[in-house]
C-alpha positions in Angstrom: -79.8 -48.5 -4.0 -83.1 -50.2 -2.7 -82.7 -52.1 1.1 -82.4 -55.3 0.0 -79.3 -55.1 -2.2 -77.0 -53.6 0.3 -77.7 -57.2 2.2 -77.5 -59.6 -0.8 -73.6 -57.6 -0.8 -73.2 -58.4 2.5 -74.6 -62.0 2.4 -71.9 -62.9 -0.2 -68.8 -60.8 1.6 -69.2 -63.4 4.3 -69.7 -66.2 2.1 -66.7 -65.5 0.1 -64.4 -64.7 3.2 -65.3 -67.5 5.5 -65.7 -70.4 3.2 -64.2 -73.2 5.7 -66.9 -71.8 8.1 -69.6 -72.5 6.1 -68.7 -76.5 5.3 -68.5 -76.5 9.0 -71.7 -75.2 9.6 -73.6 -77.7 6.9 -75.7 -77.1 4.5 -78.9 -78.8 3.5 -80.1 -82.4 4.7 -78.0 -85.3 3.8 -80.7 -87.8 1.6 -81.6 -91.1 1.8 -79.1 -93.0 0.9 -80.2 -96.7 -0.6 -78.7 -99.8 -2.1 -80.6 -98.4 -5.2 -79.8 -95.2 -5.5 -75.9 -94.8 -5.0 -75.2 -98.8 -5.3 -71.7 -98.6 -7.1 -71.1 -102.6 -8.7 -67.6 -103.6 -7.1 -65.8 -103.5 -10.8 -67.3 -99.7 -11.8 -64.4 -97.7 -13.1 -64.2 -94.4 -11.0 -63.9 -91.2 -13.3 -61.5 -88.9 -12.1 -63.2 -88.1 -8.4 -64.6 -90.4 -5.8 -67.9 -88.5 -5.0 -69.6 -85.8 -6.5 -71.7 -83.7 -3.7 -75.2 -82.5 -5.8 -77.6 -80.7 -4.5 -81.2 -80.2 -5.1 -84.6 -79.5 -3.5 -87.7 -81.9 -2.3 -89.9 -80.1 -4.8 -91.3 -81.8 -7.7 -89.9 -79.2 -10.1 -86.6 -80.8 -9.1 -88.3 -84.1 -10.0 -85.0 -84.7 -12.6 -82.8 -84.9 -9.7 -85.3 -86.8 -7.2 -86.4 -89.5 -10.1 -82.8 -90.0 -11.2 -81.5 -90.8 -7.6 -84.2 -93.1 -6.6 -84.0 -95.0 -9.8 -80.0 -95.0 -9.7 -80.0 -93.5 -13.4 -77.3 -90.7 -12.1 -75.4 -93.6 -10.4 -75.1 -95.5 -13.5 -74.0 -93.1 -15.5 -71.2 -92.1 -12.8 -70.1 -96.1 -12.7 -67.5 -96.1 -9.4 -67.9 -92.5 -8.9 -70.3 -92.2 -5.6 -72.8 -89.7 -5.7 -73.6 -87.5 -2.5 -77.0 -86.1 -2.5 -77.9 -83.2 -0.3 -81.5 -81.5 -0.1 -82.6 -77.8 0.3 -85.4 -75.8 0.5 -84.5 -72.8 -1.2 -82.4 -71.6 -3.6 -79.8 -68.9 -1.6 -78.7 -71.6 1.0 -77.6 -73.8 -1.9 -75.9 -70.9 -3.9 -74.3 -70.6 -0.4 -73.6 -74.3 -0.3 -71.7 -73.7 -4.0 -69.7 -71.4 -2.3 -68.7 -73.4 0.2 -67.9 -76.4 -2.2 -70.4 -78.6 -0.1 -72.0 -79.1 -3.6 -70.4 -79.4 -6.4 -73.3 -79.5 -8.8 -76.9 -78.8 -8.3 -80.4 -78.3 -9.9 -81.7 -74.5 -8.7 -84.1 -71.9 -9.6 -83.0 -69.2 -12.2 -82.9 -66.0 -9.9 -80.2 -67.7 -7.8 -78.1 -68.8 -10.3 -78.0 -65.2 -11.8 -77.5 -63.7 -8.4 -74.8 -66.4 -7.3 -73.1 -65.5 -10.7 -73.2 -61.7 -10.7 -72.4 -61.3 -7.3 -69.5 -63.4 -7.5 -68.4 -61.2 -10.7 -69.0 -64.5 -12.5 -66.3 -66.5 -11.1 -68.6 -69.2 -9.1 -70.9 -71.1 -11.2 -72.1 -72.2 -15.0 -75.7 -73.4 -15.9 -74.6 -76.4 -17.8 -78.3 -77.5 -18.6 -82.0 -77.1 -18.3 -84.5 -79.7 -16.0 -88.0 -78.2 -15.4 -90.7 -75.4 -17.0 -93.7 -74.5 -15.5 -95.2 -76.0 -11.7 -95.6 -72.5 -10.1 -98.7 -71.3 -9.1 -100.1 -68.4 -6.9 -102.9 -70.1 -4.7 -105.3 -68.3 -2.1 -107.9 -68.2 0.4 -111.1 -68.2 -1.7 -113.0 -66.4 1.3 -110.5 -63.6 1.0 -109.4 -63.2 -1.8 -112.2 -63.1 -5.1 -110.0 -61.3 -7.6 -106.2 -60.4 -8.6 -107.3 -56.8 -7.1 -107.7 -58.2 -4.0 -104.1 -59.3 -3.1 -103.5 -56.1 -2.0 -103.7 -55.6 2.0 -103.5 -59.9 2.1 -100.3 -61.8 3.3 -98.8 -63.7 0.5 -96.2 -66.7 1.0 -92.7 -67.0 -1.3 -90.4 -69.9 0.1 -87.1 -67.7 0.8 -86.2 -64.1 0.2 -84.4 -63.9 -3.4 -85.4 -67.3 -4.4 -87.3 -67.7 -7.7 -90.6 -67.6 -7.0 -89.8 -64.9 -5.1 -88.7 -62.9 -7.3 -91.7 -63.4 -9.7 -93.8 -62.6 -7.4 -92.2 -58.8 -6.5 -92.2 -58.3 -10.3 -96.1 -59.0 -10.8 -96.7 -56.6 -7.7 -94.4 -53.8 -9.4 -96.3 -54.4 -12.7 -99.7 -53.9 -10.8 -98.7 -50.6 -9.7 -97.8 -51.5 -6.0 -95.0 -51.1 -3.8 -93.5 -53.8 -1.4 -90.2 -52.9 0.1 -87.6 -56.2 -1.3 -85.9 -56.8 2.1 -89.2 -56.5 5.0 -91.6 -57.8 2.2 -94.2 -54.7 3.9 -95.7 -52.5 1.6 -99.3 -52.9 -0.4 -98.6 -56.6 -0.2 -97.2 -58.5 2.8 -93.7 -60.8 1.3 -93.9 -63.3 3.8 -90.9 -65.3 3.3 -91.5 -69.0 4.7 -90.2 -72.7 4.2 -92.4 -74.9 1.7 -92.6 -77.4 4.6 -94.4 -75.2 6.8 -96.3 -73.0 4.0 -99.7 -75.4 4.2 -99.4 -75.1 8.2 -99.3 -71.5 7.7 -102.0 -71.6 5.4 -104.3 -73.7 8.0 -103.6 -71.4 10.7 -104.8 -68.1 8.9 -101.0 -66.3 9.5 -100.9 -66.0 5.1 -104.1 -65.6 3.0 -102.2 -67.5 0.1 -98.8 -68.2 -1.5 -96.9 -67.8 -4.8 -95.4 -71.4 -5.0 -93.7 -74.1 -6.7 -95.2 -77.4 -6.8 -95.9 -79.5 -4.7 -96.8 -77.0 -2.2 -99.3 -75.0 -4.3 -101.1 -78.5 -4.8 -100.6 -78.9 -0.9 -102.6 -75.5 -0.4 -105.4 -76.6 -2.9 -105.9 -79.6 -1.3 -106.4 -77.5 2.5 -109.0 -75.5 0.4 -107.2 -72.8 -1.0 -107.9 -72.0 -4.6 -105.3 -71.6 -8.0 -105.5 -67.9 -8.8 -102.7 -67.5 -11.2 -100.4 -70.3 -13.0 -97.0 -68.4 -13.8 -96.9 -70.4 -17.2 -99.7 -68.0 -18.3 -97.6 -64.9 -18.1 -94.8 -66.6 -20.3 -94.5 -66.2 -24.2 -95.6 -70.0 -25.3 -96.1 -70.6 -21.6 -92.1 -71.8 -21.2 -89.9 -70.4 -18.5 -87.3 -72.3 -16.8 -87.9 -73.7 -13.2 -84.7 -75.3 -12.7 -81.3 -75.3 -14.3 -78.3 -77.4 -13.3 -75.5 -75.5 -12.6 -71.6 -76.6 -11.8 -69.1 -75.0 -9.9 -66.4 -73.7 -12.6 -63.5 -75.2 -10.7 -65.1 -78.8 -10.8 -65.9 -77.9 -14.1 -62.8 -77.4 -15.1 -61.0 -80.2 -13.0 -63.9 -83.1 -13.2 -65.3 -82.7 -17.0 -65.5 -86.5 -17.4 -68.0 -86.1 -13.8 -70.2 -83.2 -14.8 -70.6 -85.0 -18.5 -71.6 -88.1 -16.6 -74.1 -86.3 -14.6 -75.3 -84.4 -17.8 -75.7 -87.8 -19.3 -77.7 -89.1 -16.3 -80.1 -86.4 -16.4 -80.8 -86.1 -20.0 -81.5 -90.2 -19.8 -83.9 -89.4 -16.7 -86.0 -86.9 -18.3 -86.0 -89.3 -21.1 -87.3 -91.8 -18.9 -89.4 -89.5 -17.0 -91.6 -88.3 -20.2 -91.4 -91.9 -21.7 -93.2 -93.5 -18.5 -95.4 -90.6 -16.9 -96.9 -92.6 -14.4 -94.1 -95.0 -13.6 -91.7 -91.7 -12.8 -94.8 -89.8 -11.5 -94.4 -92.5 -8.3 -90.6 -92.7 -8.1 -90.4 -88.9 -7.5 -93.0 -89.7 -4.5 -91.1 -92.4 -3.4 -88.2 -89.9 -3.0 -90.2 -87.2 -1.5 -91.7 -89.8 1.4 -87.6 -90.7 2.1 -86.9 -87.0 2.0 -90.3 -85.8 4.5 -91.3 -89.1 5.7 -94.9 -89.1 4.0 -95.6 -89.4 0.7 -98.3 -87.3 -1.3 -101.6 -87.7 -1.8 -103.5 -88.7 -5.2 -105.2 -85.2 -5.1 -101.9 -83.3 -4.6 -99.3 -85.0 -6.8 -101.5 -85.4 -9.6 -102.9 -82.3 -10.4 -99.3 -80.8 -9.5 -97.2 -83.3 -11.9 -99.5 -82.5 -14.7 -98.1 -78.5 -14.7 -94.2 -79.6 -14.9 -92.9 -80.0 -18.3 -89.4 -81.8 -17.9 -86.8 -81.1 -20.8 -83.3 -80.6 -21.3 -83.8 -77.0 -22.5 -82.0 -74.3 -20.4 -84.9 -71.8 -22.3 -82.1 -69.5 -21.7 -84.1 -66.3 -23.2 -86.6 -66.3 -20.2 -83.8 -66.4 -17.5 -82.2 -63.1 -19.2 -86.3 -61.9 -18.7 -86.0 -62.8 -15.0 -82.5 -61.2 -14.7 -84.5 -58.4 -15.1 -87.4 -59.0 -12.9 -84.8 -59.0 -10.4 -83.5 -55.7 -11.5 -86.9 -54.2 -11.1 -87.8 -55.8 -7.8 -84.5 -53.8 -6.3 -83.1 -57.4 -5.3 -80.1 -56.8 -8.8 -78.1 -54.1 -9.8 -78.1 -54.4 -13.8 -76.4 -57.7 -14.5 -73.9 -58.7 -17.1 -74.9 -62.1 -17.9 -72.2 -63.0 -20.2 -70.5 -66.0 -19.2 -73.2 -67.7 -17.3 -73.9 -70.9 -19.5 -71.2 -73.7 -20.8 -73.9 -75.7 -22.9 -71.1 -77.3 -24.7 -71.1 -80.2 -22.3 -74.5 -81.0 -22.2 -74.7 -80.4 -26.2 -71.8 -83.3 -26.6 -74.7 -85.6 -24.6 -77.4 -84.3 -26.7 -75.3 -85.1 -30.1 -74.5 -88.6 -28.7 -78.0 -89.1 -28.1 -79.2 -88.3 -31.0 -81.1 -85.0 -29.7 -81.4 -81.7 -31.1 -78.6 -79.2 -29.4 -79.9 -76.7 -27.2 -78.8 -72.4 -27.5 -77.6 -70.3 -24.8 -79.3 -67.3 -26.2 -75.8 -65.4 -26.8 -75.2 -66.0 -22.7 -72.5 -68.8 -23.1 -68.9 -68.7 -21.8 -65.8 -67.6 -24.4 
């Protein structure tokens, strides 16, 4: 058993014993709240809870969830049922979020969402749906790093240990041939686990030589001077892997299925929207980011970073089983069993109504 498993274990002992702790501690930061965004019209019929707590993060490959917020398209579809919104930085601390129940649903990365479910002998979550492929890029310093060969001896950024990106990364260095230890991130490449916000500072100072990272911050990094060495997309059969699911506690999925469909509904009508008007959502998802930071993003960062994020309903649910076993090789996963993880039936009642094709769930789907 490699380092880093024994305190994945460990994490989710703690999260699992002392869940009343954890609401009490907070998770995430509470969004803007707007007229807009959670209005709720004085004779909207509630479905059958008063709020619904989702979580997501201030990344553009959670644009689904920031677009359909800001433009009250998740409202709507909720009518008197008041959505919560919380933001996070990584995926882990909103697995442990789940936990807690101080989110009922959220859009996340796929390596959490298999490591919440296995390591909660899949009792915790579903993925209910697909949002985001593609927006993850590895970006260096050009003065230091020429080549793919050269990575090794230089100090790479991932947001959080275990988080998606993460995780791709460890499995590119063990198909080079190198050795990083999961937990310390030290070996032939230096894992430096940091938060997105801080990446580009970290970048500017010289403390990493470059970062494997979803958009916006690899945009972020370019626009500092560093330089796109590797788009993820490229390592992908058809250049598809999924970015971000949505996934659902199973209790509220079993108590709330009128709320989950409603939020299934919202999100399929928001990518909809999103593809339809490129532009139009382009700037609602930096309106949402300037609420969530304070500052919105430059021309030269959001463009060139919206252009690599393909927005679809799709779980792609054959790549996440690959990624179940990049995290198997990268000593972050014991061998999972998988079975279980999806309910697509929700999200393929939406689809039907809309008049879209259903989606599969690869033989992963619940009995």
């Amino acid at each position: 058993m490699s380092a880093a498993r024994p305190l994945i274990l460990r994490t989710f002992a703690v999260i699992a014993a002392l869940p009343l702790l954890l609401t009490a501690c907070g998770y995430g930061s509470e969004s803007a709240d707007d007229d807009k965004q959670t209005e709720v019209a004085a004779d909207a019929k509630k479905l059958s809870v008063d709020e619904v707590k989702i979580g997501y993060f201030p990344n553009l490959t959670h644009a689904t969830a920031l677009v359909g917020v800001q433009e009250g398209l998740l409202q709507k579809e909720l009518g008197g049922t008041k959505i919560k919104p919380s933001t996070f930085n990584a995926g882990p601390s909103e697995i442990e979020a789940l936990n807690a129940e101080a989110i009922d649903i959220g859009w996340i990365g796929p390596s959490p969402s298999i490591n919440g479910y296995t390591k909660s002998n899949g009792k915790n979550l579903r993925i209910i749906s697909g949002s985001a492929s593609g927006g993850v890029k590895l970006v260096v310093n050009p003065d230091k790093i020429k080549s793919l060969d050269d990575l090794k001896g230089k100090k790479i950024a991932t947001p959080q240990l275990g988080n998606t990106q993460d995780v791709a990364f460890l499995n590119w260095i063990t198909e080079k041939g190198w050795k990083v230890d999961a937990e310390s991130g030290k070996g032939d490449v230096s894992v430096v686990r940091t938060d997105n916000k801080i990446t580009p500072d970290a970048y500017k100072s010289g403390s990493i030589d470059g970062a494997w990272v979803p958009e916006p911050t690899a945009s972020k990094l370019v626009a500092e001077g560093a330089e796109v060495l590797l788009d993820e997309a490229d390592l992908w059969p058809d250049k598809e892997f999924v970015i971000t699911n949505i996934i659902v506690r199973q209790d509220f999925l079993k108590e709330h299925p009128d709320v989950v469909e409603a939020v299934l509904r919202g999100s399929v009508k928001t990518n909809e929207w999103i593809n339809a008007n490129p532009d139009e959502a382009k700037a609602s998802a930096n309106a949402a980011l300037e609420k969530l930071s304070g500052k919105a993003l430059p021309a030269e960062v959001i463009d060139p970073a919206w252009k690599s994020i393909t927005f679809l309903d799709d779980p792609l649910a054959s790549t996440l089983d690959a990624q179940a076993e990049h995290a198997v090789k990268a000593g972050l996963l014991e061998e999972p069993s998988l079975k279980g993880i999806y309910d697509l039936a929700p999200l393929n009642k939406v689809l039907k109504a809309e008049g879209k094709d259903e989606v599969d769930d690869a033989g992963l789907g619940a009995e």
